[in-house]
C-alpha positions as CSV (number, residue, x, y, z in Angstrom):
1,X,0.0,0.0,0.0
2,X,1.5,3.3,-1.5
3,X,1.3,6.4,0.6
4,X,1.4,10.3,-0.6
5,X,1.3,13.7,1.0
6,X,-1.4,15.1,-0.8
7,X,-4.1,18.4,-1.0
8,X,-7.6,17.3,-0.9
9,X,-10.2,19.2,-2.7
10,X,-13.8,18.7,-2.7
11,X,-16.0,20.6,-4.8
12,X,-19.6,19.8,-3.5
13,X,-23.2,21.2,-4.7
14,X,-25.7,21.7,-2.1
15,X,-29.5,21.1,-2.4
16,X,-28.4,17.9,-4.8
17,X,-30.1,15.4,-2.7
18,X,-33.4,17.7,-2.7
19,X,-32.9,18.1,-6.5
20,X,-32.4,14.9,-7.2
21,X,-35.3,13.3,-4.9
22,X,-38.0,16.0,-5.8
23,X,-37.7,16.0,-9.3
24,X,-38.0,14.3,-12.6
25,X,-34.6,11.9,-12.6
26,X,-33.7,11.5,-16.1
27,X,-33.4,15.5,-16.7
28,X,-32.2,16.2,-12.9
29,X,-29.2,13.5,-13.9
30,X,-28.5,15.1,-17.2
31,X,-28.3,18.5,-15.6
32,X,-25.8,17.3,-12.4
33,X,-23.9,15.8,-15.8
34,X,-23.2,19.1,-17.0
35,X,-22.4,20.5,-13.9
36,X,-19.9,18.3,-13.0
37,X,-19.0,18.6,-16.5
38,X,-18.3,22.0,-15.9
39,X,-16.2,21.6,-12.7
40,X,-14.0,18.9,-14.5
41,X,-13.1,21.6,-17.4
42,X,-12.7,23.9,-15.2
43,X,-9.9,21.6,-13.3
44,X,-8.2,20.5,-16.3
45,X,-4.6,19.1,-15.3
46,X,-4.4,21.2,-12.1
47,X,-5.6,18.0,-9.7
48,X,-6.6,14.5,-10.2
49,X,-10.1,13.0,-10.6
50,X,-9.7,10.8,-7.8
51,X,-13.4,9.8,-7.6
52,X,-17.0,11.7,-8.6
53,X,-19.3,10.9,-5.5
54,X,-22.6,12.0,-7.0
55,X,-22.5,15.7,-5.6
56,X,-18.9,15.9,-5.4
57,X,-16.0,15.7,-6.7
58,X,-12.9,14.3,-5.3
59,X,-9.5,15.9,-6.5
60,X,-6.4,15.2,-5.2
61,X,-2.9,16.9,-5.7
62,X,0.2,15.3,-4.5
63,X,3.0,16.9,-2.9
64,X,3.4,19.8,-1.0
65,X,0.4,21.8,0.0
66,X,-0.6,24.8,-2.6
67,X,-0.2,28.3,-1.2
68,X,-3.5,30.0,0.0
69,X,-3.5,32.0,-3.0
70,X,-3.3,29.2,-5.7
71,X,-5.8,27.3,-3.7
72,X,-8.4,30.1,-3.9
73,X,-7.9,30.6,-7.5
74,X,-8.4,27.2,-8.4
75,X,-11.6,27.1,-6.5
76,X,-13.2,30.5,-7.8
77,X,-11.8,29.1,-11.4
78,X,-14.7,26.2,-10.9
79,X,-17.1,28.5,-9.2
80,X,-17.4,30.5,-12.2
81,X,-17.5,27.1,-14.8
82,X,-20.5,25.5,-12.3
83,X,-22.0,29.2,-12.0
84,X,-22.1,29.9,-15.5
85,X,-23.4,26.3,-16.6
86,X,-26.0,26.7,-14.1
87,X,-27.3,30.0,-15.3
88,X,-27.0,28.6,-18.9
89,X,-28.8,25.1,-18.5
90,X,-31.4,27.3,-16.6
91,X,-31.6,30.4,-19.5
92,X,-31.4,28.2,-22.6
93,X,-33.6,25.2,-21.4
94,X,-36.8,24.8,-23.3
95,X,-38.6,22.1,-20.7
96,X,-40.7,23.2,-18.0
97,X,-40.2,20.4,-15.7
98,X,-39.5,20.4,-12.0
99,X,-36.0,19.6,-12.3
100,X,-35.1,21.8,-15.3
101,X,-36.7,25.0,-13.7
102,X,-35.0,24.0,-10.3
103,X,-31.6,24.4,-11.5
104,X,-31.5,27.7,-10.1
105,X,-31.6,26.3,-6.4
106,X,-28.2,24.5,-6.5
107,X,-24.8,26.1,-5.2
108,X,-21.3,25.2,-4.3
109,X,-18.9,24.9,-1.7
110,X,-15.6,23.7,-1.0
111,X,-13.5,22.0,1.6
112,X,-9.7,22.0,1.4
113,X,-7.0,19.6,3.4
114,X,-3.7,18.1,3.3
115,X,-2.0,15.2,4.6
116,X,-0.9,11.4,4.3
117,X,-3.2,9.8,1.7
118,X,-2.9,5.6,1.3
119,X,-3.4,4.2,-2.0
120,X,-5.1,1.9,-2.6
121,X,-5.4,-0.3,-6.1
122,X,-8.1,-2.2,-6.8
123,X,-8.0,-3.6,-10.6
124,X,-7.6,-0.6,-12.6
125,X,-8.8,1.6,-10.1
126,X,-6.6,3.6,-7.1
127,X,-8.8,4.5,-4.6
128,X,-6.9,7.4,-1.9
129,X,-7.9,6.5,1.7
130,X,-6.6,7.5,5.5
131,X,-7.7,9.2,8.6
132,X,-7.1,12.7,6.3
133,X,-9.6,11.8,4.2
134,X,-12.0,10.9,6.7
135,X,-11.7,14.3,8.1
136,X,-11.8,16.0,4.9
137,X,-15.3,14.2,4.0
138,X,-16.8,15.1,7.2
139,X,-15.7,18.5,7.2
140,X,-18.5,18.6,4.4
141,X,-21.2,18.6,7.2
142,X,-20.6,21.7,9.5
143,X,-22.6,24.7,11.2
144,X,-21.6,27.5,9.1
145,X,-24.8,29.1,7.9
146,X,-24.2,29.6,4.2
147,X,-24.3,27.2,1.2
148,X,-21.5,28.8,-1.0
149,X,-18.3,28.6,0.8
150,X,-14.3,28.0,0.6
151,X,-13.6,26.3,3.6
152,X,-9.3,25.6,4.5
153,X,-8.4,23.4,7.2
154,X,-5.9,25.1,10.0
155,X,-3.6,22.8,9.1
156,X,-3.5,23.3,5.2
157,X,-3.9,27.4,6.2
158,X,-1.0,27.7,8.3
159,X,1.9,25.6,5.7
160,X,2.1,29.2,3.9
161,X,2.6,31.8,5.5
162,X,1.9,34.3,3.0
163,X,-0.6,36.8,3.8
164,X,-4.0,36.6,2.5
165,X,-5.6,40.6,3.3
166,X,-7.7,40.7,0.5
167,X,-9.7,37.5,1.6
168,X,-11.9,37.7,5.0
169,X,-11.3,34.4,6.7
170,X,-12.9,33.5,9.8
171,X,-11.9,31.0,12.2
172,X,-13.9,28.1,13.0
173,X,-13.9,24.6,14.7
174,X,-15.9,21.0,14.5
175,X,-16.3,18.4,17.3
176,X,-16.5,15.0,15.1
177,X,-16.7,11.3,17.2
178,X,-13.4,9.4,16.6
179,X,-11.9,12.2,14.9
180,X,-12.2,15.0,17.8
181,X,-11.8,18.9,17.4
182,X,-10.9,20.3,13.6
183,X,-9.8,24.0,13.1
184,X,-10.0,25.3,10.1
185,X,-11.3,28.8,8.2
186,X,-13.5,29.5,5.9
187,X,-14.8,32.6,3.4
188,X,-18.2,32.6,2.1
189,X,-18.2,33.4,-1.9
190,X,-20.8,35.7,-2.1
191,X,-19.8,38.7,-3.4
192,X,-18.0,36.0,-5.6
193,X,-21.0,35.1,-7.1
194,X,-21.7,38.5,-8.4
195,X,-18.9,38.7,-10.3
196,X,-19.3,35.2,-12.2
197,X,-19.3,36.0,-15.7
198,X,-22.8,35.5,-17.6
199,X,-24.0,33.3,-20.7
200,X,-24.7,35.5,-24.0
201,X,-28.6,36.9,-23.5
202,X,-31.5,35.4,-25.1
203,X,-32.0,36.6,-28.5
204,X,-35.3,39.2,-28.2
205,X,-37.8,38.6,-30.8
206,X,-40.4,41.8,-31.7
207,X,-44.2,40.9,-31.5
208,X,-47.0,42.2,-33.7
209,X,-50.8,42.3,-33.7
210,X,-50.9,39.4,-36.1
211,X,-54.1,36.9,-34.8
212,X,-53.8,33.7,-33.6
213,X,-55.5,30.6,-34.9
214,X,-56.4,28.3,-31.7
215,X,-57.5,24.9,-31.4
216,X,-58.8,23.0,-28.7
217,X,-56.8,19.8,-28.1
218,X,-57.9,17.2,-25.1
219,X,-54.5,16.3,-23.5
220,X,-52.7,18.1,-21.3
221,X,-51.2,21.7,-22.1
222,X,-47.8,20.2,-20.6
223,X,-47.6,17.4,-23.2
224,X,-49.0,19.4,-26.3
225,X,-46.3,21.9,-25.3
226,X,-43.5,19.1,-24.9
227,X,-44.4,17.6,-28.5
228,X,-43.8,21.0,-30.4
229,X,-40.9,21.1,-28.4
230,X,-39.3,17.8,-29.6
231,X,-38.4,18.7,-33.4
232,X,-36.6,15.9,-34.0
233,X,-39.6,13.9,-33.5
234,X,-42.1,16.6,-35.9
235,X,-41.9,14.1,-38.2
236,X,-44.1,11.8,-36.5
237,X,-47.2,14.3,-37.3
238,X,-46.4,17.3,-38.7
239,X,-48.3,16.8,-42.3
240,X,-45.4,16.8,-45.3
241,X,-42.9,16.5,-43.4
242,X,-40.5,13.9,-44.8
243,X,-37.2,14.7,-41.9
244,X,-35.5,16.7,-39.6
245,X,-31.4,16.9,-39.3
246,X,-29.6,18.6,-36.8
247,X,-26.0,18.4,-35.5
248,X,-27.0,18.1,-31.6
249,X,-29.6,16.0,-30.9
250,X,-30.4,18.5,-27.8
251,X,-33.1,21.3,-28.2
252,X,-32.4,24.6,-26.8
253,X,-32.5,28.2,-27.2
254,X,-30.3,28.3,-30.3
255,X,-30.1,24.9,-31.5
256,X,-30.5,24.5,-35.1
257,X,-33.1,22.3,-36.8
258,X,-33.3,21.7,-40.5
259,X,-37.0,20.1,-41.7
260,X,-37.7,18.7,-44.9
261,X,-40.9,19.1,-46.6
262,X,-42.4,17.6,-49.6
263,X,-42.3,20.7,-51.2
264,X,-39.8,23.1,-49.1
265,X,-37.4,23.0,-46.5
266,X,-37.3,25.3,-43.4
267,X,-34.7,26.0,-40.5
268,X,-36.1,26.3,-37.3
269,X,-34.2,27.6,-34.0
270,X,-36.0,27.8,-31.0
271,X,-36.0,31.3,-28.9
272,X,-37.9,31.3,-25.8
273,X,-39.7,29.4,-23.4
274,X,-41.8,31.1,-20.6
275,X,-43.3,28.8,-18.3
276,X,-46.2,29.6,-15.8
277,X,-48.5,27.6,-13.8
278,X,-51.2,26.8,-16.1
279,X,-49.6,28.2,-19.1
280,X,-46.1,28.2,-21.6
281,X,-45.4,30.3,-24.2
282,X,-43.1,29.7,-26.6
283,X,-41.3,30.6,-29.7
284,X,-39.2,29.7,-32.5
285,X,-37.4,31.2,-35.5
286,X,-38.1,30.1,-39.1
287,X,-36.0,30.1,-42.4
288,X,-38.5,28.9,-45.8
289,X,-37.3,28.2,-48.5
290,X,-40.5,28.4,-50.5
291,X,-42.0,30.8,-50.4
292,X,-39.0,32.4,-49.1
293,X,-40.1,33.4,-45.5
294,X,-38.5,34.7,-42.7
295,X,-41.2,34.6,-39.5
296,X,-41.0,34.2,-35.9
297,X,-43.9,30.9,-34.9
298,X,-45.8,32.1,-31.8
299,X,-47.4,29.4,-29.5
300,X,-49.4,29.4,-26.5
301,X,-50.2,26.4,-24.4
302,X,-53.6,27.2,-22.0
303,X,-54.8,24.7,-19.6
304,X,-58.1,24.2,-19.9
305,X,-58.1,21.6,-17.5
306,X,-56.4,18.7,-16.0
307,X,-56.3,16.5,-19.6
308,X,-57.6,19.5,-22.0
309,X,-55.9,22.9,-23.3
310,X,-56.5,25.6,-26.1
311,X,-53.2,26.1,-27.9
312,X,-52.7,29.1,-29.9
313,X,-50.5,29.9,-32.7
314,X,-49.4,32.5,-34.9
315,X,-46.2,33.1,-37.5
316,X,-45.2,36.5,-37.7
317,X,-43.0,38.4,-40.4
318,X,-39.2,38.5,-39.2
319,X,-38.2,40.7,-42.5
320,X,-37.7,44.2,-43.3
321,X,-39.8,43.8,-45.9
322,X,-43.4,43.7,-46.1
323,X,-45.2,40.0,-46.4
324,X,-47.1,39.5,-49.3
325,X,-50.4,38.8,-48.8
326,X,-50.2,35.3,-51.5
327,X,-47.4,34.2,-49.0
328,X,-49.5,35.3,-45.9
329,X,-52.2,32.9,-47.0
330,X,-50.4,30.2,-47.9
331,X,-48.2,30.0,-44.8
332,X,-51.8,30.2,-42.7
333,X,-52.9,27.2,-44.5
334,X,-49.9,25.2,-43.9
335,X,-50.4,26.4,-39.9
336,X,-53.8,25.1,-40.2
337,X,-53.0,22.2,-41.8
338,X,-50.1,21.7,-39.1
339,X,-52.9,22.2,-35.8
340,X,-55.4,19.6,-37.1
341,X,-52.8,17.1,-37.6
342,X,-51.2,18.1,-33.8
343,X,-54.6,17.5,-32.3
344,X,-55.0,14.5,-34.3
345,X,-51.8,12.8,-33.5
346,X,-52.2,13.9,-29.5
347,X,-56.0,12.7,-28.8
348,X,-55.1,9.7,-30.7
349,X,-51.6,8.5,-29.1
350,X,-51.6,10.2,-25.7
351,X,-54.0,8.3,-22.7
């Protein structure tokens, strides 16, 4: 068994076990993906994965312990890569689900410590154990009263002796069983989080008085909204339409979409979603080919009750130029024709 001196850092995001229990899995996992995502590109060579424990991340860096300095650079490096991913899952996403609008809840912390590691090998795997570690992982439950923090153990604080005046440490101490007392300090990231740099804004798109058609559609507004949503899938009832490519298979705010008619082909980029409780309103860009069109789709999902909704559309002109009244009509038919097979495809397939 191999031992190392070592610097122990542990990234962890608080409310995960809330997030994760309280909403939908499958998107709350994708989105804790991307965060740790984040944090790992964020790291880069700079410490070892030594494990990912579900809302943490385990990084080790052998030999002597990082100056105070380096260690808060490193961890306000990551603190702007989760920050900004956060902010960006939570702007871009287009589903209104409990998880993906619950994104915003989840923050970050760190705890810092050095000392004698063990190694341990297990097949292709070395797993870092000791007495250090133990006291580094239950360091992650203490009393100070704020989720975003960078919390130094005494020990790790004291091996540099380098001043630290523009960082406001204060001193603190736990009582764990079999461990006993552990000094350390910590500095909440606060004003941090202020200064973490933002995603590009939303692009704004310019309503008109253009009517709405509306239909009445007996399912949910939730699931009529989530099937215009899902482009690659259009195909399934969207009359004419032959396929959809895209490079990403995701759907956000921005991704690109290219449809193929029968007769035309269209681009479509999604730029908004605006979810409330008993109503979403969303829109998308769209590039014709024939006629060649450039309009903005308008929809709005109504609940009408627990299994009904009135959904309303409109297509409005994104040119400079004036929309002539030939293509006007024709692109209001194909938007008819578009609702009736919706409605038709949703009452028929959804229980």
């Amino acid at each position: 068994m191999a031992e190392t001196d070592a610097t122990i850092l542990i990234p962890d995001i608080s409310g995960f076990t809330e997030f994760m229990t309280s909403t939908e899995l499958g998107h709350s996992s994708r989105a804790i993906n991307k965060l740790i995502d984040a944090i790992l590109k964020a790291v880069g060579d700079e410490y070892e994965v030594s494990e990912i424990e579900g809302d943490a991340v385990l990084l080790i860096k052998k030999g002597l312990p990082p100056s105070k300095k380096e260690i808060h650079n490193i961890c306000i490096k990551i603190f702007n890569a989760f920050h900004y991913e956060r902010v960006w899952l939570q702007q871009y996403t287009l589903c209104p689900c409990k998880a993906c609008q619950a994104i915003k809840n989840l923050t970050l912390k760190f705890v810092v410590h050095h000392g004698r590691l063990a190694e341990i090998t297990m097949g292709r795997f070395v797993k870092q154990s000791g007495p250090e570690m133990i006291v580094a992982h239950r360091l992650l439950k203490n009393s100070i009263e704020n989720n975003e923090y960078l919390l130094m153990t005494e020990k790790l604080f004291q091996a540099d002796d380098s001043e630290s005046n523009e960082i406001e440490w204060t001193n603190a101490w736990e009582e764990y069983a079999s461990i006993g007392k552990v000094d350390y300090r910590f500095t909440l990231l606060n004003e941090a989080r202020k200064n973490v740099p933002a995603p590009p804004q939303q692009q704004i798109y310019h309503t008109d008085d253009t009517p709405y058609l509306e239909i009445p559609i007996d399912v949910n507004f939730h699931e009529v909204y989530v099937t215009i949503m899902n482009i690659p899938d259009r195909a399934q009832w969207m009359p004419g339409l032959q396929k959809v490519e895209q490079e990403i298979n995701d759907v956000f705010v921005g991704s690109t979409h290219h449809l193929t008619f029968s007769d035309y082909t269209a681009t479509i980029s999604p730029l908004v979603m605006i979810s409330e409780k008993d109503k979403i309103i969303y829109a998308e860009s769209c590039e014709i080919t024939e006629p060649d069109s450039s309009i903005v789709n308008e929809y709005i999902f109504k609940s009408t009750g627990k299994n009904s909704c009135a959904l309303q559309v409109r297509f409005m002109n994104a040119s400079s130029n004036p929309m002539p009244e030939k293509i006007k009509l024709a692109l209001t038919e194909r938007m008819q024709l578009m609702l009736q097979g919706l409605k038709l495809y949703l009452e028929k397939n959804t229980f």
